[in-house]
PAVEXSE-911580 format. One record per residue (C-alpha): residue number from 1; z, x, y. Coordinates in steps of 0.1 Angstrom, whole numbers, plus 5000, padded with zeros to 4 digits. Layout:
// PAVEXSE-911580
+------+------+------+------+
| kelo |   c3 |   c1 |   c2 |
+------+------+------+------+
|  NUM |    Z |    X |    Y |
...
+------+------+------+------+
***
This chain:
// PAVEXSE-911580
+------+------+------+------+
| kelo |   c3 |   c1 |   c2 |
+------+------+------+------+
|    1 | 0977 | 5625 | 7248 |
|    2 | 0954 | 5609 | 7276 |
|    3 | 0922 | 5632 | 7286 |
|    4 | 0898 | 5630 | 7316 |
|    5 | 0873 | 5652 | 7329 |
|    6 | 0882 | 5655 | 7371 |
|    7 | 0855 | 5652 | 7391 |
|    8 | 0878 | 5665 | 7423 |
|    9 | 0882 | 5700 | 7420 |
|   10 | 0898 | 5726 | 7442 |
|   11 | 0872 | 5749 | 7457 |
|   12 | 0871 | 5782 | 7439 |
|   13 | 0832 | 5794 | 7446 |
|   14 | 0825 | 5822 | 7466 |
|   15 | 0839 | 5819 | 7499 |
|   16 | 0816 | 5831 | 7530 |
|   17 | 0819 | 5833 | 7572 |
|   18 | 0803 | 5798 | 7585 |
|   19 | 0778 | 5820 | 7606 |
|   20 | 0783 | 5859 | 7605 |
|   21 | 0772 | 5878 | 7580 |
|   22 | 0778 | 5915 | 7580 |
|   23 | 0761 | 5947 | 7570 |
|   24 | 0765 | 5961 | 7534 |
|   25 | 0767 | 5996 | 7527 |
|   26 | 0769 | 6004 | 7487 |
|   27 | 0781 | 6039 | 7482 |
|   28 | 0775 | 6050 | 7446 |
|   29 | 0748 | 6025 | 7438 |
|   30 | 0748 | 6032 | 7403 |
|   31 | 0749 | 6013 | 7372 |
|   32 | 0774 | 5984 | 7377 |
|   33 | 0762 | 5982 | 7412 |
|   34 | 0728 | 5978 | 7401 |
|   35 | 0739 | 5948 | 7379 |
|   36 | 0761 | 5929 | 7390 |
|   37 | 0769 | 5942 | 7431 |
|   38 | 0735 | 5938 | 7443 |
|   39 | 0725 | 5911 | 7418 |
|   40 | 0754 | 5885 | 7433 |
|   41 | 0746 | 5899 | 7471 |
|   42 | 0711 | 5886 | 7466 |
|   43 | 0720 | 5854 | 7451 |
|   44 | 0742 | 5846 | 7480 |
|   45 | 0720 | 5860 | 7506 |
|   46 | 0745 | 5887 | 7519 |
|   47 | 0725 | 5918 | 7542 |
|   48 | 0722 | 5946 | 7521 |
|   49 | 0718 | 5973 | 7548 |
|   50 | 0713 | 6002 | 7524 |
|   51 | 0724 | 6021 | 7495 |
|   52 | 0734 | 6060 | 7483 |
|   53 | 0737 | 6075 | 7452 |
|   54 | 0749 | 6110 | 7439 |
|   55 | 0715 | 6114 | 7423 |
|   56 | 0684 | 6102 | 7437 |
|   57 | 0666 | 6096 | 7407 |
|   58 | 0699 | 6068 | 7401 |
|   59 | 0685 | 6046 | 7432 |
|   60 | 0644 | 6056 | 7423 |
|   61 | 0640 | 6018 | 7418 |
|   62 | 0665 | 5998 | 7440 |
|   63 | 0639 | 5996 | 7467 |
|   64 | 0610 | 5978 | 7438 |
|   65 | 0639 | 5958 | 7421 |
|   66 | 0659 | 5949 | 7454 |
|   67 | 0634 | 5941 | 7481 |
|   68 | 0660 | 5931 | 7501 |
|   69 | 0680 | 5958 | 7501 |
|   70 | 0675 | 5978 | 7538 |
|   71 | 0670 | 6017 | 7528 |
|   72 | 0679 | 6041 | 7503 |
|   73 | 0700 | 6065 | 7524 |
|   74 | 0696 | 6106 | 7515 |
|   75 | 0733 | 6112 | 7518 |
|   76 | 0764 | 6095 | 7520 |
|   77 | 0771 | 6106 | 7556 |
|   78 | 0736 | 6083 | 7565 |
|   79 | 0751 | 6057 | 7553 |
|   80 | 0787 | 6062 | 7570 |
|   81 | 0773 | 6064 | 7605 |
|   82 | 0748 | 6039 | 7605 |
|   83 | 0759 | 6012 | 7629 |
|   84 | 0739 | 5982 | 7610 |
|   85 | 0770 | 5991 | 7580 |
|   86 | 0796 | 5974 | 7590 |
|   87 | 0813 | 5970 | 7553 |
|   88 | 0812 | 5998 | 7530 |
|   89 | 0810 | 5987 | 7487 |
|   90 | 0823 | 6018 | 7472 |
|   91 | 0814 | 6016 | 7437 |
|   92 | 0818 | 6054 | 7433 |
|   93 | 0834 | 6071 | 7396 |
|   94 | 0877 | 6066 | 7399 |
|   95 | 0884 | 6101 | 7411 |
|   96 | 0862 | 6104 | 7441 |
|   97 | 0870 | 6066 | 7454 |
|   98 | 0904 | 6077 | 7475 |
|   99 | 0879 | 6103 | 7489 |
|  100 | 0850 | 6081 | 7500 |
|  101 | 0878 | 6053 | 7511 |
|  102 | 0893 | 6077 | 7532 |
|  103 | 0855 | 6086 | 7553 |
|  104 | 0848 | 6051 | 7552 |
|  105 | 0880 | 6043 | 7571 |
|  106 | 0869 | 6074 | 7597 |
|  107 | 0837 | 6062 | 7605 |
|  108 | 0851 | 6031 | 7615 |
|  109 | 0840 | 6008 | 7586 |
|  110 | 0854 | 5978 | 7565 |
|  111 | 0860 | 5987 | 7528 |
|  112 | 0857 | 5973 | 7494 |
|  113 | 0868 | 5993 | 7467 |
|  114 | 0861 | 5995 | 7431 |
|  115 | 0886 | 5990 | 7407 |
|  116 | 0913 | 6005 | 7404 |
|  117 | 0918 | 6019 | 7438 |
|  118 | 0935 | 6047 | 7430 |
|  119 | 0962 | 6061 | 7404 |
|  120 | 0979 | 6083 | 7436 |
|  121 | 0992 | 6058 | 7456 |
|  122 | 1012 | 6084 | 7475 |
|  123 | 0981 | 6097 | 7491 |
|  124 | 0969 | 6063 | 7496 |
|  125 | 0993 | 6052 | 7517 |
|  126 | 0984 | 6073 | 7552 |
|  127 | 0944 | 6062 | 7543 |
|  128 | 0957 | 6023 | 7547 |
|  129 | 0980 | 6032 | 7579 |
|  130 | 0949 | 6048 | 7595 |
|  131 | 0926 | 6016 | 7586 |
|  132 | 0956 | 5993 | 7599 |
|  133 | 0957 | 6014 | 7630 |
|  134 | 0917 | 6007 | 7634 |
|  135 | 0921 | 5977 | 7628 |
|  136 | 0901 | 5980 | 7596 |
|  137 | 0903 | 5957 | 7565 |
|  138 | 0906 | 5972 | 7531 |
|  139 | 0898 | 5954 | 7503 |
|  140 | 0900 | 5963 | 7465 |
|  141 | 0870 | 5946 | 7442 |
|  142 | 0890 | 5927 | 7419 |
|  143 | 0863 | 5904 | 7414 |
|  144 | 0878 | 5887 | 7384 |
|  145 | 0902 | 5866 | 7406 |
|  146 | 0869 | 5846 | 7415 |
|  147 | 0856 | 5844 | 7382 |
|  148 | 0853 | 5807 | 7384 |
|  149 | 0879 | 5797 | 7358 |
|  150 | 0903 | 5821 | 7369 |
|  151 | 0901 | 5810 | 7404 |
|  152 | 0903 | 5776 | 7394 |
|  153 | 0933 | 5782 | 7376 |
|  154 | 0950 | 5802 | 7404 |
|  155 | 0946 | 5774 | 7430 |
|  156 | 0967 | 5753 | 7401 |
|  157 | 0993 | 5778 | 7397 |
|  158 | 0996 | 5779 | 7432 |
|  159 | 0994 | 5740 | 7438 |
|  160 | 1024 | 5736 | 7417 |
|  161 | 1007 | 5717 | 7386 |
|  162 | 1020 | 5732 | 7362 |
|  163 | 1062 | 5741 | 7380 |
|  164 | 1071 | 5776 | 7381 |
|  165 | 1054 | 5800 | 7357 |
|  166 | 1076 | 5811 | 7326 |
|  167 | 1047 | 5827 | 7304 |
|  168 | 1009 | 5840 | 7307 |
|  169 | 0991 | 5852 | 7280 |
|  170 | 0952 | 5868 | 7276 |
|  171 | 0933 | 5868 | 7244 |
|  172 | 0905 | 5894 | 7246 |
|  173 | 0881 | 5878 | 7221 |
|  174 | 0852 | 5894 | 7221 |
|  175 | 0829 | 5925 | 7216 |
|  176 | 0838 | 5954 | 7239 |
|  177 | 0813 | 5971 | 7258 |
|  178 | 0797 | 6004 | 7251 |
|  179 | 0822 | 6029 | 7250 |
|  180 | 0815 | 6061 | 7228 |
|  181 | 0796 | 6089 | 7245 |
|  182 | 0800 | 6069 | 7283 |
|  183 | 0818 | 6085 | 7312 |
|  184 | 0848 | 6058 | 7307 |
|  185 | 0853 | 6074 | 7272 |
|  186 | 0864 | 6105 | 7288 |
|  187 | 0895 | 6085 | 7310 |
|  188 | 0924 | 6091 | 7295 |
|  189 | 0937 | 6059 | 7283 |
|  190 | 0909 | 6034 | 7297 |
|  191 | 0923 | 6004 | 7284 |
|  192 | 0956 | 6004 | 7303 |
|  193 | 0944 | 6023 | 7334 |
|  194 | 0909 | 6008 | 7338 |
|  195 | 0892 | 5979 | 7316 |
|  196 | 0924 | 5957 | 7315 |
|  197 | 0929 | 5962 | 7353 |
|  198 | 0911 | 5927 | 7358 |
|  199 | 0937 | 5914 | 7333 |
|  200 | 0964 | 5927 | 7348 |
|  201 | 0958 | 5920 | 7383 |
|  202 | 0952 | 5882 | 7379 |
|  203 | 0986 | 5881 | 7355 |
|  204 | 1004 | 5897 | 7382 |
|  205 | 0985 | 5871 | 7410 |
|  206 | 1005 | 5845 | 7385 |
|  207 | 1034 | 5856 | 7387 |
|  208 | 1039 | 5861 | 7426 |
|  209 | 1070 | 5856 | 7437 |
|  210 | 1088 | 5868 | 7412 |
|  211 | 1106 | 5907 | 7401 |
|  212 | 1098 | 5926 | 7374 |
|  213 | 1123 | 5942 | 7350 |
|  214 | 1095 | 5965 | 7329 |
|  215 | 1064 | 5970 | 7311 |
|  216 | 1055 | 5981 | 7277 |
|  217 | 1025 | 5991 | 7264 |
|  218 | 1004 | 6002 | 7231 |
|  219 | 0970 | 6017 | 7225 |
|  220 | 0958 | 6021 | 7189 |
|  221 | 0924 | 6033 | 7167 |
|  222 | 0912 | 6002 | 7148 |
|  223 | 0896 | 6006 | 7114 |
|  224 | 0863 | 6014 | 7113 |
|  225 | 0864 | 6022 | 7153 |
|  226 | 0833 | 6046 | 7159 |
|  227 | 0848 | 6082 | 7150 |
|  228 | 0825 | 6094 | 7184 |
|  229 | 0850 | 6074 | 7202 |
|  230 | 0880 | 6093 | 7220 |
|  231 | 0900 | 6059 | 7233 |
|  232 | 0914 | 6035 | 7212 |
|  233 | 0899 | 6000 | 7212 |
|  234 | 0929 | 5981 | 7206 |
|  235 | 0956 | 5975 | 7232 |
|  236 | 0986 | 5957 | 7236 |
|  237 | 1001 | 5955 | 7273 |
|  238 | 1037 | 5932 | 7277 |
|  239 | 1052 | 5922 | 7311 |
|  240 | 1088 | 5913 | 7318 |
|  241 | 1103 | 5893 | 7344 |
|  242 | 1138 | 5893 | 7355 |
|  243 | 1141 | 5856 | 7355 |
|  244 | 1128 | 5859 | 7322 |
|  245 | 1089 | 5849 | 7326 |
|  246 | 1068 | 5869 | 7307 |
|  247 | 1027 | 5880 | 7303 |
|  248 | 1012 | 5893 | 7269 |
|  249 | 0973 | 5906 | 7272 |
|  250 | 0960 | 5915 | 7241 |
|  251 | 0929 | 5933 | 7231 |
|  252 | 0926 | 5931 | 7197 |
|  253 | 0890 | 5953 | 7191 |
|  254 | 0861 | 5956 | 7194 |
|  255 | 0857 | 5921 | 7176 |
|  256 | 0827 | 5905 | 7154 |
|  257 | 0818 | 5870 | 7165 |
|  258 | 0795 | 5846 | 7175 |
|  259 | 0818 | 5828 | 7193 |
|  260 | 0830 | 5855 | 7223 |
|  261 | 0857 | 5843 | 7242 |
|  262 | 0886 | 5853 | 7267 |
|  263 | 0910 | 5826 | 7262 |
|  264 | 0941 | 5825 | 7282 |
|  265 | 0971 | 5801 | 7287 |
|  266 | 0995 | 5799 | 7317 |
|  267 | 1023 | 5781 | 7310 |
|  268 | 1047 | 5765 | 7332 |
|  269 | 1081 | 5747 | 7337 |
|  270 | 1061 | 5712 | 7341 |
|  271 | 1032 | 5717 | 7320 |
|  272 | 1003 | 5741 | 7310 |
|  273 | 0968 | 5756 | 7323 |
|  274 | 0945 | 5771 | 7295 |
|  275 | 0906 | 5780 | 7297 |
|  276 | 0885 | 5811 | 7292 |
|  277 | 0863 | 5835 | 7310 |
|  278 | 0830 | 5853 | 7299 |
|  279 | 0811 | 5849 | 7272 |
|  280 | 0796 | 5817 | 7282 |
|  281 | 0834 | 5808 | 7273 |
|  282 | 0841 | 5793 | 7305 |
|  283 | 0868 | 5763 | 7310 |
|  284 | 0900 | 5752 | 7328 |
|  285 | 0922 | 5727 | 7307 |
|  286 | 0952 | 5712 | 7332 |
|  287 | 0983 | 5697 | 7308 |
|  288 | 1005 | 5677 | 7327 |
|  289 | 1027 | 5652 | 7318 |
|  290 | 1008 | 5640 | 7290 |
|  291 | 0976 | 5637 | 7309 |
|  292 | 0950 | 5667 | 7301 |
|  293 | 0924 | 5671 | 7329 |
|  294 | 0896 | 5692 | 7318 |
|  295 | 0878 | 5707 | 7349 |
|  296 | 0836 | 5709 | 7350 |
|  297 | 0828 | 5745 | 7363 |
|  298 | 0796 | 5759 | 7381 |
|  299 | 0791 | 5798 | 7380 |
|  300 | 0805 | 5824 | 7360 |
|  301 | 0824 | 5856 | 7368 |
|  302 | 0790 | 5879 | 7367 |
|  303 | 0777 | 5875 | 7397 |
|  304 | 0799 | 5850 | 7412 |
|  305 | 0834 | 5871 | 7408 |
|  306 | 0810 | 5902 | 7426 |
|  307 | 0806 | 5875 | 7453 |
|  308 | 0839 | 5861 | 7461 |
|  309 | 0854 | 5895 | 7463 |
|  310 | 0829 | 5904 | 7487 |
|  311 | 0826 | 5869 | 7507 |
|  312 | 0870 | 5868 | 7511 |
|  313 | 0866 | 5903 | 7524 |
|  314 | 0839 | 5891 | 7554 |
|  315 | 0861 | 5857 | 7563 |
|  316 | 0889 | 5883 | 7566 |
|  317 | 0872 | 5904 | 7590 |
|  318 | 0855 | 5874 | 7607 |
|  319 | 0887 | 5856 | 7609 |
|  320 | 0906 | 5881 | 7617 |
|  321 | 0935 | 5881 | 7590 |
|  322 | 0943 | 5905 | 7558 |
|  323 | 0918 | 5894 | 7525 |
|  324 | 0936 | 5878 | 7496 |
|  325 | 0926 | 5908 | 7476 |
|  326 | 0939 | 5932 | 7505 |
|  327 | 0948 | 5969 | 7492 |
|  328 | 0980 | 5965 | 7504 |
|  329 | 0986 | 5936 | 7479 |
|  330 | 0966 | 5956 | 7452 |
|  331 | 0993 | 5980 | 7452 |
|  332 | 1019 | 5956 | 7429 |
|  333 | 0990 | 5957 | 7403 |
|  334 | 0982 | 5993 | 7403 |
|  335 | 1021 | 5998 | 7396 |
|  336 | 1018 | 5980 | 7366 |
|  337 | 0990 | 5993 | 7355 |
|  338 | 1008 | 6032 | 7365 |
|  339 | 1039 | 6014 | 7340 |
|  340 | 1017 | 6002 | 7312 |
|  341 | 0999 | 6038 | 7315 |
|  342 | 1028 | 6056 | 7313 |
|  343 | 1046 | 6034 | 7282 |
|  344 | 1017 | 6038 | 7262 |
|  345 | 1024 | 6078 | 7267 |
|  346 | 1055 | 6075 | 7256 |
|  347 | 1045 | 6058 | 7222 |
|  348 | 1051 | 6021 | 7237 |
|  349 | 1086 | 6023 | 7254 |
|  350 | 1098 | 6002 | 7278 |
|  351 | 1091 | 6013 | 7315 |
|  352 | 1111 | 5999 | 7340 |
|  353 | 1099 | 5991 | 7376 |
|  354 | 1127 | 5988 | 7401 |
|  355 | 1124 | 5960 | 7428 |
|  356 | 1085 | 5950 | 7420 |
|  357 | 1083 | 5919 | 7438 |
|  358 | 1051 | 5905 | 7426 |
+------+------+------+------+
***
C-alpha cells in the first residue's frame, strides 16, 4: 500500500465571524471554565465581557490570571442584563443548566451550553421554542467535534472518502481523570450520561442520515478500582443501525501507560478513516483505494475544541443561520445517551429507539 502525507487539508480549526466579535458572558466560571473556556477564549482573542460564580472565592483570581476578562459580576442576574453580554457560556453543574438556559433565553441572550444539555428533554423543548421565537441561537458545547482530528475526520465522512459508514469504533486508551471524592462521582452512572457524551455525540455526527434500531450498554468495577469510588470505571456503550451500521466506544479503565491514546476507526463502504485524540495522540489516517493519506495536524482538542464550539456558535449568529452544534440537533445524542443510560439500568439490555433519524 502507497502512503503520502497531504499537504491539502480540509479546514477544521476554529471557525470565527470575519469582523464581529461578540460579548462573552461565562456563567459558572468554575473549574473547567477556568481551564480550558477562558484559556482557548484568550488564545483566539474572543471579548470576555465578564464572569459569575456560585461562590466568590471560585472566581478570587480570574481577574490576576485573566486580565482580559471584563468584570467579575456579584450575581448571575449582573451578568444576564448587561447589554455588552451578548452570548451567555453556561458551564454551570448538570442540574441547574436547563435552569440558567431558560434566564439566559429571557434576557434576550445567545447560549452555549455545557454538556449534556439536559437529561429532561420534555422541559426543554418550550425553553428552545421561546429562543426560536427570539430569534436566539442555542448551542450545546460539544467541543470535541472540533478537536482537530475529529473534525478532520468529520469533513471526510462527510466528503464521501470513505462511501457510506458501516462501522465506528472508539478505544479509550488512557488514564481517566480524577474521579473519587469529585462532584461527577456522585452522578449516577457518569460514564454513559456524562464523560462518554463527547464519544457519543461525534459517533452519532457519523452516522447522520441514518435510523437507529437500539442501544446497549454496560458499566462495571475494574480490579483494583479505588474502593472510594462509587462509579464504575469501565464501560461498554453499542449502537445499532437499521441498515446494519454499527458504533462500539469502549472504556476499558482507568489504564496504566505511557503511551495515552484515544484511537478510533471509521470505516466505510469505500475505505477507512482512523486517528486519535488527546494525549498528545493526535492523527487522521485516510485509506482509500490502496492509497493511505496521512493528514499533518495543528492544535489539539484543549483549547482548540473550547474554541470551535464557541467560534461556530458566533458565525451562526453573525450569519444568521442555526450552529452545526445547534440544541435542536443535540437532541439525537442526548437520546442515545438517555438509551445507553437506561440499558446499563437494566443490566445491559437492548434499548430500542423508535424512528431516531440521526
Amino acid at each position: 500500500m502507497r502512503t503520502h502525507r497531504s499537504q491539502l487539508v480540509p479546514e477544521y480549526r476554529p471557525p470565527f465571524p470575519e469582523r464581529e466579535r461578540l460579548g462573552i458572558g461565562i456563567l459558572g466560571c468554575g473549574a473547567i471554565a477556568q481551564e480550558a473556556h477562558l484559556p482557548a477564549y484568550a488564545s483566539f482573542d474572543l471579548d470576555v465581557a465578564g464572569v459569575w460564580s456560585r461562590t466568590a472565592a471560585t472566581t478570587a483570581t480570574v481577574p490576576e490570571r485573566f486580565p482580559f476578562v471584563g468584570r467579575v459580576y456579584a450575581t448571575a442576574e449582573e451578568l444576564l442584563a448587561d447589554p455588552l453580554v451578548q452570548v451567555v457560556d453556561i458551564a454551570t453543574r448538570p442540574e441547574q443548566r436547563l435552569q440558567w438556559l431558560a434566564a439566559a433565553v429571557s434576557a434576550g441572550k445567545h447560549v452555549l451550553g455545557q454538556k449534556p444539555l439536559t437529561t429532561d428533554l420534555v422541559s426543554l423543548a418550550p425553553v428552545l421554542a421561546d429562543a426560536e421565537r427570539r430569534g436566539l441561537r442555542v448551542a450545546v458545547n460539544q467541543n470535541g467535534r472540533w478537536a482537530p482530528a475529529w473534525r478532520l475526520a468529520t469533513l471526510l465522512v462527510e466528503a464521501g472518502a470513505i462511501g457510506e459508514v458501516v462501522g465506528v469504533t472508539h478505544l479509550h486508551d488512557k488514564p481517566l481523570p480524577p474521579i473519587a471524592g469529585t462532584r461527577f462521582d456522585e452522578m449516577d452512572h457518569m460514564l454513559a450520561t456524562d464523560y462518554l457524551m463527547h464519544w457519543i455525540d461525534i459517533t452519532r455526527c457519523w452516522l447522520a442520515g441514518k435510523q437507529v434500531e437500539a442501544v446497549h450498554a454496560h458499566e462495571h468495577r475494574t480490579p483494583g478500582q479505588a474502593p472510594t469510588a462509587n462509579n464504575p470505571w469501565a464501560a461498554t456503550i453499542q449502537i445499532h443501525c437499521c441498515d446494519g451500521a454499527d458504533a462500539l466506544l469502549r472504556v476499558v479503565g482507568d489504564v496504566s501507560t505511557r503511551r495515552p491514546t484515544c484511537p478510533f476507526w471509521i470505516h466505510g463502504a469505500e475505505g477507512t478513516v482512523r486517528g486519535s485524540v488527546l494525549g498528545g495522540s493526535d492523527f487522521v489516517e485516510l485509506e482509500r483505494g490502496g492509497v493511505s493519506t496521512r493528514y499533518a495536524l495543528e492544535g489539539e482538542w484543549f483549547v482548540d475544541g473550547f474554541a470551535g464550539a464557541m467560534g461556530e456558535l458566533m458565525c451562526a449568529v453573525v450569519e444568521g443561520r442555526e450552529p452545526y452544534h445547534s440544541a435542536a440537533h443535540n437532541v439525537a445524542s442526548l437520546r442515545l445517551m438517555l438509551a445507553g443510560r437506561d440499558s446499563v439500568e437494566r443490566g445491559g439490555a437492548a434499548v430500542s429507539l423508535d424512528a431516531l433519524q440521526l
